[in-house]
C-alpha positions as CSV (number, residue, x, y, z in Angstrom):
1,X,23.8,4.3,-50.3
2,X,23.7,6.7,-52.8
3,X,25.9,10.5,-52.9
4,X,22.3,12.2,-51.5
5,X,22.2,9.9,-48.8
6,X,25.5,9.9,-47.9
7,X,26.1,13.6,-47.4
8,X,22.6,13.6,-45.5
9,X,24.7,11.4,-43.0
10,X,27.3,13.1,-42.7
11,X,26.2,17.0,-43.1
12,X,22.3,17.0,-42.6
13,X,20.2,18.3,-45.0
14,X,22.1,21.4,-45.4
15,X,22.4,21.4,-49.4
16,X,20.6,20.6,-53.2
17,X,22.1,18.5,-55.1
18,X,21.5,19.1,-58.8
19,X,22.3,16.8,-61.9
20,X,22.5,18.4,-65.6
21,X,23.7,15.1,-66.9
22,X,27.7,15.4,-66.0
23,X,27.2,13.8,-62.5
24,X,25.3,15.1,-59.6
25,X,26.9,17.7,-57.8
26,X,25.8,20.5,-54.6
27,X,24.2,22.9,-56.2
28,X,23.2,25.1,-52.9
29,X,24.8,25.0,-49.7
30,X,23.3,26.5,-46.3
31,X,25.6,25.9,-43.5
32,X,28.3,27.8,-41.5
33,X,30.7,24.7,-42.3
34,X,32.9,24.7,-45.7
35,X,31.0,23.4,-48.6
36,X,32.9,20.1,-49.6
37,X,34.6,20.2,-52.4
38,X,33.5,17.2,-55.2
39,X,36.7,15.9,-54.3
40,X,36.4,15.5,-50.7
41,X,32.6,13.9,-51.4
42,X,34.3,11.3,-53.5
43,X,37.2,10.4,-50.9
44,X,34.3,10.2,-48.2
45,X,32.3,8.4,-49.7
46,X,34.9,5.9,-51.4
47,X,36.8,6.0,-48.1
48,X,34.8,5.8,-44.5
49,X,33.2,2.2,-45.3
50,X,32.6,2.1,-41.9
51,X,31.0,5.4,-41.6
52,X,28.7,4.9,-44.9
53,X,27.8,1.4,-43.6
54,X,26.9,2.9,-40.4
55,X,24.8,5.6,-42.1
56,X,22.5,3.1,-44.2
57,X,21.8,0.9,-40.9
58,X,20.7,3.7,-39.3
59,X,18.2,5.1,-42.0
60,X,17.1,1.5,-42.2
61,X,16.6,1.2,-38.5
62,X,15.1,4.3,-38.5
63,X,12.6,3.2,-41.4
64,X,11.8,-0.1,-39.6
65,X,11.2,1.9,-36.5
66,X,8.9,4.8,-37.7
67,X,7.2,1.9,-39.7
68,X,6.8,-0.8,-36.8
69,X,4.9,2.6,-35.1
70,X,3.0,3.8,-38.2
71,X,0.0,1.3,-37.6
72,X,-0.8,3.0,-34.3
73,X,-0.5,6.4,-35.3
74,X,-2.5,6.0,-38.2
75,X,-6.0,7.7,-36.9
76,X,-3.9,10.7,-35.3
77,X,-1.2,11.8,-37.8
78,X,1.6,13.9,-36.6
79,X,-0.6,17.0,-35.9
80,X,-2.5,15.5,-33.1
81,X,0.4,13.5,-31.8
82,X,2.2,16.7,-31.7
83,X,-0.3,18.1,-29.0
84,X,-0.3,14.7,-26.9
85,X,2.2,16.5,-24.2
86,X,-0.2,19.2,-23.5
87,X,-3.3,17.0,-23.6
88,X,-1.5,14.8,-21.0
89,X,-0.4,17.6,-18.9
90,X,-3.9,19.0,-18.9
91,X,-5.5,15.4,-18.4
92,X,-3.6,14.8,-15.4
93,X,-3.8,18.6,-13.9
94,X,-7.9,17.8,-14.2
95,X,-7.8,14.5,-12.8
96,X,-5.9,16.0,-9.7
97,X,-8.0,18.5,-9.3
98,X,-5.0,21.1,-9.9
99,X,-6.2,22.6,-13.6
100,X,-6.1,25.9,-13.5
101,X,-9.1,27.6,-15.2
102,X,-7.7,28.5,-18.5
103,X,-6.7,23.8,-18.6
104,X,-10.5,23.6,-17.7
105,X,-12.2,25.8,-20.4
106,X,-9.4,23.8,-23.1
107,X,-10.5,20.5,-22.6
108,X,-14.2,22.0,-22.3
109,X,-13.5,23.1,-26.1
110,X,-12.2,20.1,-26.8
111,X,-14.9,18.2,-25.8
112,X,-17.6,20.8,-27.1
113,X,-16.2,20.6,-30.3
114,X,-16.0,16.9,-30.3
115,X,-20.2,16.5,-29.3
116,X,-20.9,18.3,-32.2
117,X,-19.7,16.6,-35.3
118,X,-20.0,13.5,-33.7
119,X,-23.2,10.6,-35.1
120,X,-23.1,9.5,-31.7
121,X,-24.6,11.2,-28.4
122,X,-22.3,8.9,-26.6
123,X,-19.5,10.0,-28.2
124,X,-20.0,13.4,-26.6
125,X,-17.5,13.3,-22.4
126,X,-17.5,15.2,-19.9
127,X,-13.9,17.0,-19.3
128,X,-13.6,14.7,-16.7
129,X,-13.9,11.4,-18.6
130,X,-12.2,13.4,-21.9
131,X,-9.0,13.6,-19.3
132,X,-9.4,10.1,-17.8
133,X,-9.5,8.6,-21.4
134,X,-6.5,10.3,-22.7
135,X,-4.5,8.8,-19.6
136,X,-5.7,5.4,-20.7
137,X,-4.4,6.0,-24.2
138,X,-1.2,7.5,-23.0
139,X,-1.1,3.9,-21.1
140,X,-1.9,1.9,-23.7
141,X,0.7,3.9,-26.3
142,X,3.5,4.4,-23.3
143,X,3.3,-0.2,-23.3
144,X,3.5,0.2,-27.4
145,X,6.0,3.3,-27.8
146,X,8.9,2.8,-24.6
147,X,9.5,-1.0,-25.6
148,X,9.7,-0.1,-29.1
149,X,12.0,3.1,-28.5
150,X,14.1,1.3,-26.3
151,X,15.4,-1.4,-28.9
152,X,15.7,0.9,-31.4
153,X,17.9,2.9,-29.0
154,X,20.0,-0.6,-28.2
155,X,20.4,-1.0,-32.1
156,X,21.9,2.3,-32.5
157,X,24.2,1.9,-29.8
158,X,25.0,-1.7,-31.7
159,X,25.4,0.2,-35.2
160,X,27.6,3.1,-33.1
161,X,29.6,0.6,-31.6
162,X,30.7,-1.3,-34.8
163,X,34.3,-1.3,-35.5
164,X,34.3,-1.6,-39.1
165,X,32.0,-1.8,-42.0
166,X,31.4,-5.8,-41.9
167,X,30.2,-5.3,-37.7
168,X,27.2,-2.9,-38.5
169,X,24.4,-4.9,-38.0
170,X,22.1,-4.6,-40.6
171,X,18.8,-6.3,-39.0
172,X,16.4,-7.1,-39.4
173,X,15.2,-4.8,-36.5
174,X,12.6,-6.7,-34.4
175,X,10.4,-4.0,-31.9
C-alpha cells in the first residue's frame, strides 16, 4: 500500500499530498485532528503491519464488492440508484392504497415522462403497474444485493478480527 493509501486508512481523505521530487509529502490538511508530522507517517506506516495489512484487505474487499455489484447497476448508475428509497416508499404507499396525493402525481410524472421518449407504446404503465414493477425489481435486487452485503460484512469482521498482519485474509472474496 502506498503513503496515499495509507493515510486514507487511517485519517480519511482529509489532506493532498504533493510531490516536487524530494518525496511526497501533505501538502493541505482539513481536519480538526493534528496534521502528522512526516515523522509520525513514516513510523505508522513502517510500524502498524497489522493495521496497513488490514487497510489494503479492506480496499480490496471493498473493490471486489462494488465490482461483483457493478454488473447490475450498470443501466441505473448511482443517480437513479440514489432515488430507489423513495421510489420504493412511493411504490408500496400506491400499491396499499395509502399514497398521498402529492406520491400519486410523482409516479404520474414519472410515468408520463417515461411514455414519451419511449419507441414502444407498451413501454408506457400505469402508476399502478410503474409501482408494482419497481417492487419486483427491489425483489429481484434485495436476492442479488443482501447476500452479497452480507459476506462482505462477514469478511470485514474476518479482516477486523485478525491478530496480526499474516491473519488478514486477503481473499479472494467470493459474493
Amino acid at each position: 500500500m502506498g503513503l496515499y493509501d495509507s493515510l486514507v486508512a487511517r485519517y480519511g481523505e482529509v489532506f493532498t499530498l504533493q510531490d516536487d521530487g524530494d518525496g511526497p509529502y501533505i501538502k493541505a490538511w482539513d481536519s480538526a485532528d493534528p496534521q502528522p508530522t512526516p515523522e509520525q507517517i513514516a513510523a505508522w506506516v513502517a510500524g502498524d503491519a497489522l493495521g496497513v495489512a488490514q487497510a489494503q484487505a479492506t480496499i480490496a474487499l471493498r473493490e471486489a464488492y462494488e465490482a461483483h455489484l457493478a454488473p447490475y447497476r450498470l443501466e441505473y448508475g448511482g443517480t437513479e440508484s440514489d432515488g430507489w428509497p423513495k421510489q420504493l416508499e412511493i411504490a408500496r404507499a400506491i400499491v396499499a392504497g395509502t399514497a398521498t396525493p402529492e406520491q400519486i402525481a410523482t409516479l404520474e410524472s414519472f410515468c408520463n415522462s417515461r411514455g414519451t421518449v419511449s419507441p414502444r407504446e407498451s413501454e408506457y404503465l400505469e402508476p399502478l403497474a410503474q409501482a408494482q414493477r419497481i417492487l419486483n425489481n427491489d425483489v429481484v435486487w434485495s436476492a442479488i444485493y443482501f447476500p452479497a452485503t452480507g459476506r462482505r460484512n462477514g469478511y470485514q469482521d474476518q479482516i477486523n478480527a485478525a491478530q496480526d498482519a499474516a491473519s488478514v485474509p486477503q481473499g479472494p472474496w467470493e459474493f
